[in-house]
N, C-alpha and C positions, 0 to 999 in steps of 0.2 A: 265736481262734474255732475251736471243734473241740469237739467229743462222737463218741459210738461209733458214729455214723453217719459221718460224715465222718474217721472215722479208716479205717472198713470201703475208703471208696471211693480212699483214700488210698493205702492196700496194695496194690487195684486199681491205681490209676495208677502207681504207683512201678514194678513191672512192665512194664505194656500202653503207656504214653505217656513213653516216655523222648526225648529230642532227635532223636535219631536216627528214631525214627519219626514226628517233630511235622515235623522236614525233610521228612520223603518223603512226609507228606499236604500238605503246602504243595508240595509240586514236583506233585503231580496226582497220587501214587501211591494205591494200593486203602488204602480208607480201612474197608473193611468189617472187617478182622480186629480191629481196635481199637472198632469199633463192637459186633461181636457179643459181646466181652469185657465190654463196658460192658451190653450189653442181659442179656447172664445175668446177671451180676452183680444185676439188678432193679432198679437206681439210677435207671430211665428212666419206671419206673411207683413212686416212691416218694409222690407225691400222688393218685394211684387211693386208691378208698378201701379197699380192700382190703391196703391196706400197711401196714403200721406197728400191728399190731393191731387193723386194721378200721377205721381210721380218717383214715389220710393223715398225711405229717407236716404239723403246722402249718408257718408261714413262720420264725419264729423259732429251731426246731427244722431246718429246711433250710438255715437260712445259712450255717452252717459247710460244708455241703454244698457249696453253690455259692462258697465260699472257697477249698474245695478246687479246685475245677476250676481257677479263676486259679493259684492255688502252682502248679500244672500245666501251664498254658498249653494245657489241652484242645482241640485243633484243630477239633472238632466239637460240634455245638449240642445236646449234653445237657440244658442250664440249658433250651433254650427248649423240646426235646421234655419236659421232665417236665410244666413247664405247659401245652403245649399239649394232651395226654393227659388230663391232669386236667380242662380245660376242652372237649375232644371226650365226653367221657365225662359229664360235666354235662349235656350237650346232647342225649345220647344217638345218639350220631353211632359209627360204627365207626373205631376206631383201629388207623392202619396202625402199621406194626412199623418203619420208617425212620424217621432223625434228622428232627423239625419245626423249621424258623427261623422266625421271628416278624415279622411286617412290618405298617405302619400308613401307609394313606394318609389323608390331610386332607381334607376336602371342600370348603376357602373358597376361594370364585374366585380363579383364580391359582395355587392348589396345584399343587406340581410330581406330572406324570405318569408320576415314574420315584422310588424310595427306596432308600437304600441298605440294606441287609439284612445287618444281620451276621451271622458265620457259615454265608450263603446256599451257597460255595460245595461244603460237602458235603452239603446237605440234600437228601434224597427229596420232602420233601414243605414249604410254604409256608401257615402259617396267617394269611390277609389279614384286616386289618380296616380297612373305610372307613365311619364314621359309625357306625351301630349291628350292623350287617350285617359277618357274619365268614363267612370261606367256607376251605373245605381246595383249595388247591392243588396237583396233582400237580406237578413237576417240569418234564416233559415238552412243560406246556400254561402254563411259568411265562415262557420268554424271555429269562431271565436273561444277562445280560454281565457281563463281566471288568471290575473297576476301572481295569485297569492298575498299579495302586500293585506292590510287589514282592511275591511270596508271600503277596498279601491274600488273606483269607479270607470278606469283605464279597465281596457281589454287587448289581449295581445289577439292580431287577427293577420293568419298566414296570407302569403299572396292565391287572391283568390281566380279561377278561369273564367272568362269573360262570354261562354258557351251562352248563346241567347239572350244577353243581355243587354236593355240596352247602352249607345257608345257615344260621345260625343266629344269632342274634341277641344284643349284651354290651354294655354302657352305653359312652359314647363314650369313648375313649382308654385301654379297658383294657389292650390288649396292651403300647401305650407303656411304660404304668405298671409294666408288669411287668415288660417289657423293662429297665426303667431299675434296678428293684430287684435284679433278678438280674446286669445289667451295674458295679451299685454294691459287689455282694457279691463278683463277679468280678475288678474293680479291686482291691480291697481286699487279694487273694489274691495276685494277682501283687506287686503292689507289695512284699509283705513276703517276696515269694522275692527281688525286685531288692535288698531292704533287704540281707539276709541274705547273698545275692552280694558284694554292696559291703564288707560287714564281711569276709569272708573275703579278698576279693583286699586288701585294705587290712592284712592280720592277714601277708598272705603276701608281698608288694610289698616286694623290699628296693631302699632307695636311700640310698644315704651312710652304708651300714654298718647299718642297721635299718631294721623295719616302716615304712612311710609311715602306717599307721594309727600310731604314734608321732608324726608331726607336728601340731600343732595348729590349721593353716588343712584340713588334711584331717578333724581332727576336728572341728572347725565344721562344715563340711560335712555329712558324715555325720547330726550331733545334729542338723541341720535337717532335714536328710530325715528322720531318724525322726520328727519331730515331724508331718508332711506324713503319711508311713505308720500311726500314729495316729489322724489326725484321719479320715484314710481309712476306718481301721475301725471307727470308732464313726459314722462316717456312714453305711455299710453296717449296722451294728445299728441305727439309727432307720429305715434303709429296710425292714428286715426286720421289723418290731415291730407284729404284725398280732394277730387274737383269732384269724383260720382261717389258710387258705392263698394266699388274693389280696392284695396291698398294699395299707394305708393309701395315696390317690392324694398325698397335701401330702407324707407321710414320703419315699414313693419318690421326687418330685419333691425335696428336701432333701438325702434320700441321695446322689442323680444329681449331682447342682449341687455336693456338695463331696469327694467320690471324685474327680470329674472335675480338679476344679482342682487336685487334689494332684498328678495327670499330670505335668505338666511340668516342676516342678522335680524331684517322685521321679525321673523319666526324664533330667534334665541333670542330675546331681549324680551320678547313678551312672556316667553312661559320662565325666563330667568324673574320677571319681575313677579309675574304668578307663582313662582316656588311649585310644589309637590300640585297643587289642586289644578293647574293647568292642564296635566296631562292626563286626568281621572274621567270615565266615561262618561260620568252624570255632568260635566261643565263642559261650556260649549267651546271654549278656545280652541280644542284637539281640532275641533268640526274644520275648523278654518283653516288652522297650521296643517292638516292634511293636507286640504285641498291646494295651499299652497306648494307644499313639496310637489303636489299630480302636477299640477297648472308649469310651475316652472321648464318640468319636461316634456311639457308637449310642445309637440309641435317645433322639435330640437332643444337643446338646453342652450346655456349661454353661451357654451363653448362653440358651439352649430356657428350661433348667431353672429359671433364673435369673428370667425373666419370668414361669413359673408362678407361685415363691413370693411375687415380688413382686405381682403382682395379688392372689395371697391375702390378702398383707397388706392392700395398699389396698381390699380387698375389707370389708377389718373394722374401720370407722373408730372412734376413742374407744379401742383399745386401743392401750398402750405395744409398741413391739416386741418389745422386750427379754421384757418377760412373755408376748407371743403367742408367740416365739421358744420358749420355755422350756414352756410349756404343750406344743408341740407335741413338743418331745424331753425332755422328762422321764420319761415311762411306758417307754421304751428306754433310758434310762439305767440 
């Protein structure tokens, strides 16, 4: 996944977000000089509509975009300020110039009064959405706490009062939806930097006189995870397979739901083939495989996702799966 947009932000990150500085935004350090890199660069207002030849990029034209970010393991919430920009800018709402994180609370009794937010820990600013009613959250007036998990970059953020701020109104659970499409396209990106990791220390790994990528239970291995990494990205291009720049809500729910399950074996297979030095601070594969475990639970886990598509189905009785199935990802194919 890649075009000359995502190759542009690529040259950007290969520079500005190297491990070394993904470490020291994760340890609490200033996170601005990688931000204001990204913000000249214009990648933060590329769905304004004044981008892209006046007109925003669409989402299928983004995805490589937000591919990119995962192959990077971007510390900070790019993915969810370009959206939330695009959609202050809809509303006609004034757009601050800090990273926006994305957060959704539920309204059915018994919803939990606290969510976890990813990417919350650098953001300036919180774009809430409960039921229909979306409001911009300063920081300051957010309450935010620490997971405790190591170097998480997730914040848990209580539900916050909406006194003076401003409101504006989006059908229910579109930030989810968003959230999910841009966490599926983000998946996708890491995973095939883990792929590509794995292949090299396997190319490089001598034991018993040759490569370990020479042995054939480590290449089983490996050809499974590619198969996982794969399926990965063609479930981020049905997430992304839109006519503008918001997600189809069934695709991003579809995309979400099998991105995610490819998690965990993509992420045991690599540090199985890595042995001991995978999960040592000084090697970068932990950087990734974290961010995979965050990535998969945002914005609902599989399971979430899993119950969407399934009440869609049951939602549409007299059709065969297989064909509702196909209808739904054939136009991204």
């Amino acid at each position: 996944m890649h075009n000359a947009y995502s190759d542009a932000l690529d040259s950007v990150l290969r520079d500005c977000c190297t491990p070394a500085v993904i470490r020291a935004i994760e340890r609490g350090e200033d996170h601005l000089p990688l931000w204001q890199s990204l913000q000249d660069s214009g990648f933060a207002d590329c769905l304004l509509p004044e981008a892209a030849g006046g007109a925003g990029l669409p989402l299928d034209e983004l995805a490589p975009v937000l591919f990119a970010l995962g192959r990077r393991a971007l510390p900070l919430p790019l993915g969810q300020t370009l959206f939330a920009r695009a959609l202050l800018h809809a509303a006609g709402l004034a757009v601050p110039a800090g990273p926006i994180a994305l957060a959704t609370f539920d309204m059915e009794a018994g919803a939990a009064n606290a969510v976890l937010v990813a990417g919350g820990a650098q953001a300036a600013w919180f774009l809430v959405q409960e039921g229909t009613q979306c409001m911009l959250l300063p920081r300051d007036r957010a309450q935010v706490r620490a997971t405790g998990a190591h170097a998480d970059l997730a914040v848990v953020l209580p539900r916050p009062a909406s006194d003076g701020l401003p409101l504006f109104t989006l059908p229910a659970g579109t930030l989810r939806q968003i959230g999910a499409c841009l966490h599926a396209a983000q998946l996708a990106g890491a995973m095939s930097h883990v792929l590509d990791m794995t292949l090299q220390y396997a190319n490089d790994r001598q034991q018993f006189g040759r490569a370990i990528g020479k042995f054939q239970a480590i290449q089983h291995q490996i050809s499974v995870m590619a198969e996982h990494v794969t399926a990965a990205r063609m479930a981020a291009q049905i997430a992304c397979a839109a006519g503008g720049w918001l997600p189809n809500p069934l695709r991003a729910a579809i995309g979400k739901l099998n991105a995610s399950e490819a998690v965990t074996p993509v992420a045991a297979i690599a540090h199985a083939v890595h042995g001991a030095i995978g999960i040592t601070e000084e090697y970068d594969l932990q950087i990734y495989t974290r961010r995979l475990h965050a990535w998969q639970l945002a914005d609902g886990s599989q399971a979430y996702w899993a119950r969407v598509v399934g009440e869609a189905v049951c939602g549409q009785p007299g059709t065969g799966v297989v064909d509702l199935t196909r209808s739904w990802s054939t136009d991204a194919a």
